[in-house]
N, C-alpha and C positions, 0 to 999 in steps of 0.2 A: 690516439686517433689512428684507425686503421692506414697502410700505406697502398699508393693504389699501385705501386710494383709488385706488390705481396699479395694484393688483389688479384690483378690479372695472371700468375702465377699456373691459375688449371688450364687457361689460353695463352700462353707466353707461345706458344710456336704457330698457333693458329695467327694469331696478332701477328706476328712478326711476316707470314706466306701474304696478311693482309694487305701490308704495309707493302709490297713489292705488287698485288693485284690492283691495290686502288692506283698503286706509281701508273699504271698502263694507260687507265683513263685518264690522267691526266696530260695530254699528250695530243699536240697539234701543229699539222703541216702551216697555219698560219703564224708565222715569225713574233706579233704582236703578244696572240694569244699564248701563244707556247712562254713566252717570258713570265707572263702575269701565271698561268697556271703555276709554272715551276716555282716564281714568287710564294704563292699562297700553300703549295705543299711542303715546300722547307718551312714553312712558317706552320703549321697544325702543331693544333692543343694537346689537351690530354689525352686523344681518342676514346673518350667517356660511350661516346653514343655507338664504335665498334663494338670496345666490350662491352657493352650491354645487350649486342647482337649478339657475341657469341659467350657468353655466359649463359643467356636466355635459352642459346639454342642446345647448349650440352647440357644443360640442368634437366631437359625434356627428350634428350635423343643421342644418336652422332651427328656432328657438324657436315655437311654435304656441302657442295659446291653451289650449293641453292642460300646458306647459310652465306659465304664470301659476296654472294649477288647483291641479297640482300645490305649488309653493312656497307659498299657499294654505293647501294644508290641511296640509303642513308644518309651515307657522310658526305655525297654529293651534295645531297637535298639540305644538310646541314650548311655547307658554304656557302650554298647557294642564297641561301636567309641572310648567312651574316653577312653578304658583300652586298645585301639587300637593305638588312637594315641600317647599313652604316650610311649608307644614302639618305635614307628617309630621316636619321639620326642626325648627319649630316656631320659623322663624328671622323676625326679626322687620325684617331690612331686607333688600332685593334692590339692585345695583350702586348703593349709597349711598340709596337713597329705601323708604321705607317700604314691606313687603308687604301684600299684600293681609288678608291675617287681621289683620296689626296693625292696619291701619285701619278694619276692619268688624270682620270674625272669621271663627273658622274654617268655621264653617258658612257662611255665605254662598261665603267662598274656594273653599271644596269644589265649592258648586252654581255658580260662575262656572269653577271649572275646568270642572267637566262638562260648559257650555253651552258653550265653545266646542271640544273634542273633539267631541261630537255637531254643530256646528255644522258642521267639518271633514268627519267622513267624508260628511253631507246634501249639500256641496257637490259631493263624489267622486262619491255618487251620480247628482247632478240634473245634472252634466257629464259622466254617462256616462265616468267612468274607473274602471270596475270596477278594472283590470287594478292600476292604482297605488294603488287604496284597497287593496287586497289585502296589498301589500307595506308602506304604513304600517300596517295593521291588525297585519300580523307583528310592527313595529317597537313597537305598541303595547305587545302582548302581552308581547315580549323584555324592555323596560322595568319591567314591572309584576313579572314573574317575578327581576329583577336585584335592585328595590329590596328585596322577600321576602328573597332570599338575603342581602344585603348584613345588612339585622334580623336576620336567623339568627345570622349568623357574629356579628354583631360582640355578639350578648349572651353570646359565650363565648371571645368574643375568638380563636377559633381562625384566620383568614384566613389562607391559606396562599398561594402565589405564584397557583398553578393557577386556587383560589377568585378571587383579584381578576381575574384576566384574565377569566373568566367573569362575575363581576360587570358590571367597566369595557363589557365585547364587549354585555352585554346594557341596560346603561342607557345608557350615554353612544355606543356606537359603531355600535347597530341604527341611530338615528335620525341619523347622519350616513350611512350607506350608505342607509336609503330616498332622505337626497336624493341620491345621487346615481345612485341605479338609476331614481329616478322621472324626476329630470331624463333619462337618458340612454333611459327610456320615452314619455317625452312627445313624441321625434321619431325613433323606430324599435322594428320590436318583434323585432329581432333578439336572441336570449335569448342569446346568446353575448357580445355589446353589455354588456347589461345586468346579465350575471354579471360579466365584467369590472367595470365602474361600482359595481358593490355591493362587489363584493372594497374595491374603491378607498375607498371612504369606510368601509369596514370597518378598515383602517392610520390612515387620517386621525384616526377617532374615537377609537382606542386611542391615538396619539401623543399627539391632542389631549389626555386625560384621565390621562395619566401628568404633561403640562406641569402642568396645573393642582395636582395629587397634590403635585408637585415647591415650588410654592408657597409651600406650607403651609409647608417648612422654611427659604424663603429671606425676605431682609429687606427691609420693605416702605420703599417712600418716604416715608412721612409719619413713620413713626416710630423705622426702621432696625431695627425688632424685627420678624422671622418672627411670621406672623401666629397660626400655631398652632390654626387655627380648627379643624380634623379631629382634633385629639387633645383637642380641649375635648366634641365628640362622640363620642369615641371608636371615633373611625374607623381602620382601621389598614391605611395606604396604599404604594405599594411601599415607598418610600423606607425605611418601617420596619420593614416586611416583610424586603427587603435586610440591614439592620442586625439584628434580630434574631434570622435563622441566623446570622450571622458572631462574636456576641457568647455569654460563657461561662454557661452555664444559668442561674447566679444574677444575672447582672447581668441577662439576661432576662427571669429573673422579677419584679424589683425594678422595671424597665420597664413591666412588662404589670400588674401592680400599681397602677404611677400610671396608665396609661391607663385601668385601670376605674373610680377614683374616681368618684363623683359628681360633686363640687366639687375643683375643679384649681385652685390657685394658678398664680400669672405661674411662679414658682419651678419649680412642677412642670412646666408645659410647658416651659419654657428646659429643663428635664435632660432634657425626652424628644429637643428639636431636636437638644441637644449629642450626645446621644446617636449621634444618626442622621448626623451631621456627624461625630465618631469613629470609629465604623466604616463610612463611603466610601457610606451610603445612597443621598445624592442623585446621587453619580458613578455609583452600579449604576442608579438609577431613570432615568437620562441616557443612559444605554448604549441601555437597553432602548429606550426610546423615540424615539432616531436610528434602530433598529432599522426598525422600524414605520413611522417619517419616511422610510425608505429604500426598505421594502419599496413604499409609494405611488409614490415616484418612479422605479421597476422597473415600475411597471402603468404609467404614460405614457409610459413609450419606445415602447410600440406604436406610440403615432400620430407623425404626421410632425409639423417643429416647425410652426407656427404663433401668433399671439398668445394666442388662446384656450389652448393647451398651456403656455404661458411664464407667463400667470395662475396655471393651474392650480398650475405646479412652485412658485413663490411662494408660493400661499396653504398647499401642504405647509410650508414651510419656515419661512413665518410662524406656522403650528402649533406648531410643534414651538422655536420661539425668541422666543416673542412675551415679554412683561413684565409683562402683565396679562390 
């Protein structure tokens, strides 16, 4: 499996000017705010959704200072979700370390989400990139409209194949295709460009969000037991989506049954996992998302090879096979 250090590699220096540009916004004469910020930036992930800003944007150009804007108010808009959803999730740790609401609460979590969404588009502003705030502002809105749907469905547990992809397209895969239409905005304004580039991170984000979906039913390292985290929410994601058209009404029902409980025993998730593992779930949820893994690596044959292109097809493929 591709390495994502080997990845970012054609941007290692740009990432790196990044890493000290986004340090700036982070940054407040309010004593409270100023903790929680510093909190949450010692604590960043992979930065997936940077580079995919500026791999997007050197695959199609040179990177400009419109390029740093962009990833910016990206990886703003990125936090600003997840200190959002841990709220509505009501989850009480982010990659191993404590959320924001757990350790203040939810109110304050809310009004630090907010500050740095509005932090973000201020910056679109004052850097004059109407053009790309425009297309994160869509990405916003897609997100906000996904999670709606997603509470809809899942208080009647009806999610049907159609529903998740709509779902998945609107939370998880708008916000990989703004970065990559904003990166491939940020050094052309060929609209043909940047349709292409959105298409692209429009596969990426659905591969991405079926790998993670796929998780849920497989066994982790520390304890060799499927995490089971989504059906303790009662979320109901392809894999079991898959499994229960294939399965006979009553067992069905008996399924969707436990998935509404309240309180779910270890018990009760184990027979949803087996379940999904009985009837070839995660093999249909694998299909699909090679699919998608494919359809991305169909939109980069346009360009001639290059390193930056060779990054690119790797970080699909790291999508789509990664472990965690």
């Amino acid at each position: 499996m591709p390495d994502l250090r080997e990845i970012s590699k054609p941007v290692k220096e740009e990432m790196s000017r990044f890493e000290s540009y986004f340090g700036k916004t982070m940054q407040s004469e309010i004593p409270l705010l100023k903790i929680i910020l510093n909190y949450i930036f010692r604590r960043k992930g992979k930065q997936m959704r940077p580079l995919l800003v500026f791999l997007s944007a050197k695959l199609n150009g040179k990177i400009t200072e419109s390029t740093y804007v962009a990833a910016t108010f990206i990886e703003l808009l990125h936090t600003a979700s997840i200190v959002h959803d841990d709220v509505v999730d009501d989850s009480r740790e982010r990659r191993g370390a404590l959320s924001i609401n757990a350790l203040w609460n939810s109110k304050i979590a809310v009004l630090v989400g907010d500050y740095m969404l509005s932090k973000g588009l201020l910056i679109g502003i004052q850097k004059n990139s109407v053009d790309m705030l425009e297309i994160v502002s869509e990405a916003v809105q897609s997100m906000s409209k996904g999670e709606l749907l997603q509470l809809q469905k899942a208080r009647k547990l009806n999610i049907r194949e159609d529903d998740y992809f709509k779902i998945i397209s609107c939370k998880t895969a708008a916000l990989i295709a703004a970065c990559t239409a904003c990166g491939a905005r940020s050094v052309t304004e060929d609209q043909a460009t940047i349709k292409r580039m959105k298409e692209f991170g429009e596969m990426i984000g659905i591969a991405f969000q079926i790998r993670d979906d796929i998780f849920d039913y497989e066994s982790n390292g520390l304890t060799g037991k499927p995490h089971g985290n989504d059906i303790k929410e009662k979320k109901i994601t392809l894999p079991l989506i898959y499994s229960l058209e294939k399965s006979p009404f009553l067992r069905k029902k008996h399924i969707l049954n436990i998935v509404g409980r309240k309180d779910k025993s270890r018990a009760d998730i184990d027979e949803v996992i087996a379940f999904v593992k009985e009837y070839g779930g995660i093999e249909s949820a694998s299909d699909k998302m090679n699919y998608y893994r494919d359809q991305a690596l169909t939109i980069l044959n346009y360009y001639p090879d290059s390193e930056i292109k060779r990054s690119l097809r790797d970080l699909v493929v790291y999508t789509a096979s990664r472990d965690r």
